[in-house]
N, CA, C and O atoms as CSV, one atom per row, in Angstrom:
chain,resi,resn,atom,element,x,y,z
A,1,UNK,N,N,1.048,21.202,6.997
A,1,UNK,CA,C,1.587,21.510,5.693
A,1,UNK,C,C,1.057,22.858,5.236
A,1,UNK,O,O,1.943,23.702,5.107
A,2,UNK,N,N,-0.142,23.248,4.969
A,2,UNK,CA,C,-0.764,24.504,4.735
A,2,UNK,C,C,0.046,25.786,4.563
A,2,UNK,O,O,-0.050,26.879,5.121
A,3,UNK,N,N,1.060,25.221,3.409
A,3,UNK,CA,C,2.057,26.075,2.812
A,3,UNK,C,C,2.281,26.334,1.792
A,3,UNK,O,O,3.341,26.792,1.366
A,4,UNK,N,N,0.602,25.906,0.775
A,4,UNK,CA,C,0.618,26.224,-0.513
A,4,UNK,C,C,1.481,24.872,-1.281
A,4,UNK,O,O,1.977,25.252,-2.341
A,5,UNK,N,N,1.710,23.675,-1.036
A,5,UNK,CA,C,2.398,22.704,-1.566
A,5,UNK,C,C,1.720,21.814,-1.559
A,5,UNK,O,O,1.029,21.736,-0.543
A,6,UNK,N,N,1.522,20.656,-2.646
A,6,UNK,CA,C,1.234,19.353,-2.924
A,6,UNK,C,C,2.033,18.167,-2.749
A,6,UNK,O,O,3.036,17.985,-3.440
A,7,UNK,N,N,1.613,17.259,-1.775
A,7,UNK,CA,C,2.817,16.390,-1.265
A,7,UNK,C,C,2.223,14.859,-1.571
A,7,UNK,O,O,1.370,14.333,-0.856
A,8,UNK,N,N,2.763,14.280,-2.654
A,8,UNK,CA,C,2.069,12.599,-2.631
A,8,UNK,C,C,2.903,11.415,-2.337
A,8,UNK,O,O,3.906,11.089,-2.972
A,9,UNK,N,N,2.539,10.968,-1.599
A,9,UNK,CA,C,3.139,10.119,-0.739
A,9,UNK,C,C,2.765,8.397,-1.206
A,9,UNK,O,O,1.541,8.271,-1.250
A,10,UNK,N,N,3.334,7.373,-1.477
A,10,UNK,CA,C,2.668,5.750,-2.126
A,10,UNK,C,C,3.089,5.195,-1.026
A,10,UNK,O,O,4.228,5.442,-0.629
A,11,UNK,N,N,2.416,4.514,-0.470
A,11,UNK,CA,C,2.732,3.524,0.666
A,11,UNK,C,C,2.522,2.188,0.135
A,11,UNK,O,O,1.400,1.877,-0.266
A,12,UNK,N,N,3.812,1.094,0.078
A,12,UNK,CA,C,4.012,-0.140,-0.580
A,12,UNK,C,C,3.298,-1.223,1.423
A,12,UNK,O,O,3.503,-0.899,2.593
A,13,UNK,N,N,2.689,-2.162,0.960
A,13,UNK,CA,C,2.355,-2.925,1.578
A,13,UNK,C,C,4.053,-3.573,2.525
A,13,UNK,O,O,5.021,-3.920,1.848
A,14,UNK,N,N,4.081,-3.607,3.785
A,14,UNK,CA,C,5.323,-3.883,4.589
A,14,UNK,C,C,5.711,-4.627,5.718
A,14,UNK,O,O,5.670,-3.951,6.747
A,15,UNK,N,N,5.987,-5.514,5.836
A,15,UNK,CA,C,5.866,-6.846,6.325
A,15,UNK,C,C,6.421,-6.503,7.827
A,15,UNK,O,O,5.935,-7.050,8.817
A,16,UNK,N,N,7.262,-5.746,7.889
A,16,UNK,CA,C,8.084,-5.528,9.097
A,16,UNK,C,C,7.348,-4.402,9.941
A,16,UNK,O,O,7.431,-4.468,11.168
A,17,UNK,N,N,6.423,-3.069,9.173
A,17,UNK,CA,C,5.751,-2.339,9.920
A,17,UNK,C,C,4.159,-3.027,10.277
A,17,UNK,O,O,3.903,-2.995,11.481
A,18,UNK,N,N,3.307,-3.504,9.587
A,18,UNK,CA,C,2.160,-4.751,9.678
A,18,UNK,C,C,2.358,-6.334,9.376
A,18,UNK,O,O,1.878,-7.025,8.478
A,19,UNK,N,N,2.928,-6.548,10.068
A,19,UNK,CA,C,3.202,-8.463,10.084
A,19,UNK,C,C,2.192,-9.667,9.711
A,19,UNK,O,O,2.383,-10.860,9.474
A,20,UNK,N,N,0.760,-8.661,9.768
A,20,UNK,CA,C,-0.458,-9.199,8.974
A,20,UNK,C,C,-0.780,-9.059,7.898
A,20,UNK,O,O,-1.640,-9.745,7.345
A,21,UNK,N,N,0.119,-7.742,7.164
A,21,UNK,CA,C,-0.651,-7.703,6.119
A,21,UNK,C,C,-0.063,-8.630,4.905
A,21,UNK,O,O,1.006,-9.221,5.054
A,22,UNK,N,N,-0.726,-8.714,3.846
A,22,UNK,CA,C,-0.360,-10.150,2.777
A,22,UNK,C,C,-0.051,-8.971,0.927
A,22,UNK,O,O,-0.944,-8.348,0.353
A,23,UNK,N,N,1.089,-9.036,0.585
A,23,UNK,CA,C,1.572,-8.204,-0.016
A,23,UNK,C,C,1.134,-8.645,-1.779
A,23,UNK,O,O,1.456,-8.071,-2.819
A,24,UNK,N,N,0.224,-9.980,-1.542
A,24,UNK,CA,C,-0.297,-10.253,-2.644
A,24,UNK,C,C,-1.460,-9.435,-2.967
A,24,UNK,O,O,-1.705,-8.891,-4.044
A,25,UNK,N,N,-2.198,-9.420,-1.805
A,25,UNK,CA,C,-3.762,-9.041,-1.556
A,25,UNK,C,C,-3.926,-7.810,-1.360
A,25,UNK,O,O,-4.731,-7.268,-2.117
A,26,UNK,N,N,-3.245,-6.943,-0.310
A,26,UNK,CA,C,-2.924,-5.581,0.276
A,26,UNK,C,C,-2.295,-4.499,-1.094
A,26,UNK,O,O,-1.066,-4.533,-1.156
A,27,UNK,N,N,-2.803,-3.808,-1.893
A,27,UNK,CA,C,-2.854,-2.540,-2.637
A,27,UNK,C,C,-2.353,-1.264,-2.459
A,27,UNK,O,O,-2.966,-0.380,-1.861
A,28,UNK,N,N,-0.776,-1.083,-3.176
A,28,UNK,CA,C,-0.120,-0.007,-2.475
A,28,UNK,C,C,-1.446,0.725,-2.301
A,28,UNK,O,O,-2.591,0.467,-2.673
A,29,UNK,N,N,-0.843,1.836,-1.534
A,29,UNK,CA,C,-1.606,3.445,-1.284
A,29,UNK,C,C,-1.097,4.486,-1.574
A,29,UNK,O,O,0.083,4.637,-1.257
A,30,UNK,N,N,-1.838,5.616,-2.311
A,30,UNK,CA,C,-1.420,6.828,-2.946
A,30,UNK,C,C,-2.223,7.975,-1.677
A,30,UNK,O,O,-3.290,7.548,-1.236
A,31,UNK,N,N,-1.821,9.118,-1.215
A,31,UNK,CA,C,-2.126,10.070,-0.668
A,31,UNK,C,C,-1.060,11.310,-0.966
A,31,UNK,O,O,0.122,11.407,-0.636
A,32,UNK,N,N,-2.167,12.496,-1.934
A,32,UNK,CA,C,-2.343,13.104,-2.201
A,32,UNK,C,C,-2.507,14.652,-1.300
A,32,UNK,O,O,-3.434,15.262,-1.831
A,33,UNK,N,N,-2.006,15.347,-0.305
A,33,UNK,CA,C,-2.277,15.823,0.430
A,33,UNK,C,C,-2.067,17.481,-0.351
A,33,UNK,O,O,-0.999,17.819,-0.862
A,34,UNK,N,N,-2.946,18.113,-0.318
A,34,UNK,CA,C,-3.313,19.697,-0.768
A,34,UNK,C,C,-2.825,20.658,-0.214
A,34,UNK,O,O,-2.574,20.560,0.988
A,35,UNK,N,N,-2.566,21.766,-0.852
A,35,UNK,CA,C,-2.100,23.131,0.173
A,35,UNK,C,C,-2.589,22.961,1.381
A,35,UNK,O,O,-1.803,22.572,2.245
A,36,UNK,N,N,-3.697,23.154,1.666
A,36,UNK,CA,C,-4.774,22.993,3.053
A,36,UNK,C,C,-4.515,22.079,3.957
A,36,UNK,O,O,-4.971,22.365,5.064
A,37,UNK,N,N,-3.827,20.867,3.876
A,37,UNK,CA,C,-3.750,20.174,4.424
A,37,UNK,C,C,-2.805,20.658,5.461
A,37,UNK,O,O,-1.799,21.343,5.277
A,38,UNK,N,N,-3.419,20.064,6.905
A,38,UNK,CA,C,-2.214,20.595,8.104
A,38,UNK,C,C,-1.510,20.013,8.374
A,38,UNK,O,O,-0.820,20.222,9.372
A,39,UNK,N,N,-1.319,18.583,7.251
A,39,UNK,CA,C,0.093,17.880,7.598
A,39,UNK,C,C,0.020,16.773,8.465
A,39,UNK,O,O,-1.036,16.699,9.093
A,40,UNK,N,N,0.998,15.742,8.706
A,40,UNK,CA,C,0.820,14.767,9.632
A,40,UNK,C,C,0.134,14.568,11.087
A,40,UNK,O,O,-0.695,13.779,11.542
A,41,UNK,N,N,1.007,15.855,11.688
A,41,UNK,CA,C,0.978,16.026,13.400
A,41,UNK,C,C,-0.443,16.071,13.571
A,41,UNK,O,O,-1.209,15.577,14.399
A,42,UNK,N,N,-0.594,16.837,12.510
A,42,UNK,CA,C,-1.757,16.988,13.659
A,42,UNK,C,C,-3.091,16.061,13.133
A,42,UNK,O,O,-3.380,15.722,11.985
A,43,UNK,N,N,-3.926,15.731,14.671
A,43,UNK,CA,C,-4.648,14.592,14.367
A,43,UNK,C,C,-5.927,15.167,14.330
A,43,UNK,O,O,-6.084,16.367,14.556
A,44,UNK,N,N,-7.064,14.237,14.002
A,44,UNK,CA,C,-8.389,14.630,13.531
A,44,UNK,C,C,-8.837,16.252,12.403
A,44,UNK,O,O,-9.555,17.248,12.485
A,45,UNK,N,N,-7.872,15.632,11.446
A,45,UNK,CA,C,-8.032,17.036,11.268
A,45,UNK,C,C,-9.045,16.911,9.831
A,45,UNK,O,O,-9.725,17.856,9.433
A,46,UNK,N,N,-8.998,15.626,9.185
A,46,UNK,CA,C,-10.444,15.330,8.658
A,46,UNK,C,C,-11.733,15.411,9.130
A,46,UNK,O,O,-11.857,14.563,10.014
A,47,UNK,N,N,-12.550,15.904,8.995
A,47,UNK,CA,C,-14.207,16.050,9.250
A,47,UNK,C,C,-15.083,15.032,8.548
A,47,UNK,O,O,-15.946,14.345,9.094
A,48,UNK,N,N,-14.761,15.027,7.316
A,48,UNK,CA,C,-15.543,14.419,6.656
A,48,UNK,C,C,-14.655,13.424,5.384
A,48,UNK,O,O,-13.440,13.503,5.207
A,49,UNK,N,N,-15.337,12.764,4.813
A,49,UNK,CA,C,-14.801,11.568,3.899
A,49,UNK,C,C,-15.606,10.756,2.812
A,49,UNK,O,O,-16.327,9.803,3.109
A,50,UNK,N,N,-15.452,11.135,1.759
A,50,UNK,CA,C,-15.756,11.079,0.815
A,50,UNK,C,C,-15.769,10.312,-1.046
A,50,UNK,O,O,-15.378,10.814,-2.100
A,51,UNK,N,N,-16.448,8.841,-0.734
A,51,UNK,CA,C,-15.876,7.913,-2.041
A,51,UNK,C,C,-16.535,8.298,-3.282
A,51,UNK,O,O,-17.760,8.334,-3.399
A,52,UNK,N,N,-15.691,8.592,-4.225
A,52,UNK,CA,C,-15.725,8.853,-5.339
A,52,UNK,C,C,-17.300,7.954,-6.156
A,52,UNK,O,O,-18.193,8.535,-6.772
A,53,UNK,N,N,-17.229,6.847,-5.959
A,53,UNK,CA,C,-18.237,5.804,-6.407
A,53,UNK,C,C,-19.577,6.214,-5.585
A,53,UNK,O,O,-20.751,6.083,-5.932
A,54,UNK,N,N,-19.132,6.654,-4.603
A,54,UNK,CA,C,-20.520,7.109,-3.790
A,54,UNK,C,C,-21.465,8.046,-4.596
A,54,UNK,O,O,-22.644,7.819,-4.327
A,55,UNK,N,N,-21.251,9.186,-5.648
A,55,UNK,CA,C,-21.052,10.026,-5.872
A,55,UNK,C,C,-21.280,9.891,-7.403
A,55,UNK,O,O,-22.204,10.279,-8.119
A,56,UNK,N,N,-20.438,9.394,-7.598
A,56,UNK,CA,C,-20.849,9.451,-9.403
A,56,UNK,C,C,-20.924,7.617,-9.821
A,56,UNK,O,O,-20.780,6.658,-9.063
A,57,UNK,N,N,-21.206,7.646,-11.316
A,57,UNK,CA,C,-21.442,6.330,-11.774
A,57,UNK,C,C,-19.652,6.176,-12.112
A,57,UNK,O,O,-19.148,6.942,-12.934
A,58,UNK,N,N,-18.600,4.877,-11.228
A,58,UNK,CA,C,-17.260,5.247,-11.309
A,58,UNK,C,C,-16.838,3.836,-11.047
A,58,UNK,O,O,-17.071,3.365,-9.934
A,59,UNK,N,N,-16.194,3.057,-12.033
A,59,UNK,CA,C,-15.482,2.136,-11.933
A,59,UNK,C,C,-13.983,2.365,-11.958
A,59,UNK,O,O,-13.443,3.252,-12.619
A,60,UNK,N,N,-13.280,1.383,-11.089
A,60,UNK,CA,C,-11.477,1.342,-10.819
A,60,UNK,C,C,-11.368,1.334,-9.211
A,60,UNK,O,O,-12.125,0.773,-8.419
A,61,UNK,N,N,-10.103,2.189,-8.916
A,61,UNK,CA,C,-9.796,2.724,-8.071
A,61,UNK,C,C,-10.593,2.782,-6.837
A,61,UNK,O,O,-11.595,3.486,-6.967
A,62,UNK,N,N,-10.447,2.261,-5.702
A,62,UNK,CA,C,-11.189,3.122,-4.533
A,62,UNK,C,C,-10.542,4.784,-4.572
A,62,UNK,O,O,-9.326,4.765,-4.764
A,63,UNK,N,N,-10.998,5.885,-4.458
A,63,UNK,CA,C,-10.928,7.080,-4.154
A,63,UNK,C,C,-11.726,7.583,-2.885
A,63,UNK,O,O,-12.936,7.460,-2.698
A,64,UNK,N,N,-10.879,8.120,-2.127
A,64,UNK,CA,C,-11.434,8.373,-1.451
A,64,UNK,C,C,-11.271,10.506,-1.206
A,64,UNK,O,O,-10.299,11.080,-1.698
A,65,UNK,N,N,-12.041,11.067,-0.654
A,65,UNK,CA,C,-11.617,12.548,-0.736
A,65,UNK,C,C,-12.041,13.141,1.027
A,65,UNK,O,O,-13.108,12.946,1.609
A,66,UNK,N,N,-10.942,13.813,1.503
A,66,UNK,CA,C,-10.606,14.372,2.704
A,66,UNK,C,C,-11.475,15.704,2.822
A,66,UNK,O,O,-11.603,16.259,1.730
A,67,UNK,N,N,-11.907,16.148,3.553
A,67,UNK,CA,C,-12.151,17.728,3.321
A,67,UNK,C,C,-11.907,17.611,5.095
A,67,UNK,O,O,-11.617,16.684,5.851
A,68,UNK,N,N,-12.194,19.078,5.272
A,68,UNK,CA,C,-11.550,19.670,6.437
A,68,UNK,C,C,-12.522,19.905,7.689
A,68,UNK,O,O,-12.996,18.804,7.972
A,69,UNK,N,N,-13.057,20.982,8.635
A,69,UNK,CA,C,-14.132,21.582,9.296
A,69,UNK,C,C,-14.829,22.694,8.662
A,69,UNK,O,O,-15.986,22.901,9.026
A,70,UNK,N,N,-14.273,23.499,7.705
A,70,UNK,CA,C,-14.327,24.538,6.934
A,70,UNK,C,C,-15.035,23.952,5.537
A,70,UNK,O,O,-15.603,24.657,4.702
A,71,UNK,N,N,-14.867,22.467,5.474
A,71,UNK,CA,C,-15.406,21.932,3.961
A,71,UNK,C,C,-14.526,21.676,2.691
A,71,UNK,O,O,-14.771,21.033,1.670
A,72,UNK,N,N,-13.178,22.543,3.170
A,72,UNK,CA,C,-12.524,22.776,2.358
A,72,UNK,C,C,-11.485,21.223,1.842
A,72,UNK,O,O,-10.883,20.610,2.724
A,73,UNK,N,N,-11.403,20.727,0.270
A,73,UNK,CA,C,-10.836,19.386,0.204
A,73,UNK,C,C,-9.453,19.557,0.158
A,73,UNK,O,O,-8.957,20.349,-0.644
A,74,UNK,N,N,-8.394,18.530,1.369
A,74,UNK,CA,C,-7.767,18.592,1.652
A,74,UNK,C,C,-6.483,17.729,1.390
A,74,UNK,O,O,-5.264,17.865,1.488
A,75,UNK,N,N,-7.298,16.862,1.043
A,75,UNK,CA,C,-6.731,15.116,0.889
A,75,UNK,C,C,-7.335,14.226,-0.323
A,75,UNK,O,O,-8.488,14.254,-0.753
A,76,UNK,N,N,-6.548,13.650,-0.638
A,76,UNK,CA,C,-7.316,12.615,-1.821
A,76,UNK,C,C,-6.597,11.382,-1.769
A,76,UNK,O,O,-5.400,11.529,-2.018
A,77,UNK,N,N,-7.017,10.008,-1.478
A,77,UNK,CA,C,-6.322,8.831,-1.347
A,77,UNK,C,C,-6.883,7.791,-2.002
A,77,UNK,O,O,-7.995,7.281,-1.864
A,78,UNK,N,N,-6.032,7.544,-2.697
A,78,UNK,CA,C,-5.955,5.835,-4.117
A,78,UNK,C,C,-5.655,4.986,-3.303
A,78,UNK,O,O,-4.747,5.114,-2.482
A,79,UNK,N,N,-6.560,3.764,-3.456
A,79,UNK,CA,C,-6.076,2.202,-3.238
A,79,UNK,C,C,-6.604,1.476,-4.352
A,79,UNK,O,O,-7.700,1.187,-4.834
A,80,UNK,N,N,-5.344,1.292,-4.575
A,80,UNK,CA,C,-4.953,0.569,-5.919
A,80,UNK,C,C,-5.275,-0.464,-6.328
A,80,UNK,O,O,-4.854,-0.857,-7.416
């Protein structure tokens, strides 16, 4: 992606792509992907990973935050 665009993507829990998962229990997903980000294809392109709660005093949301090899944050993903 690394074309200067913000792309957020919600992934609904889906019976036909994970046949395990339970759509009561299972928490859409939000991903947030940054200019920086290089987009789907390509793989390992996270370094590091980063929970919000880890970090500060933070109730809700799992958050989680992407950064790159460079450090640079790339990604940001909600489970709801």
């Amino acid at each position: 992606m690394a074309n200067g665009k913000i792309e957020l993507k919600i992934a609904e829990s889906d019976l036909e792509v994970d046949p395990d998962c339970d759509p009561e229990e299972d928490s859409p997903v939000a991903y947030l992907s940054l200019p920086d980000h290089p987009g789907e294809s390509t793989s390992g392109c996270v370094k590091k990973m980063l929970r919000l709660s880890d970090l500060v005093d933070y109730e809700g949301a799992d958050i989680y935050m992407d950064f790159d090899a460079a450090g640079r944050l790339i990604g940001i993903e909600i489970l709801a």
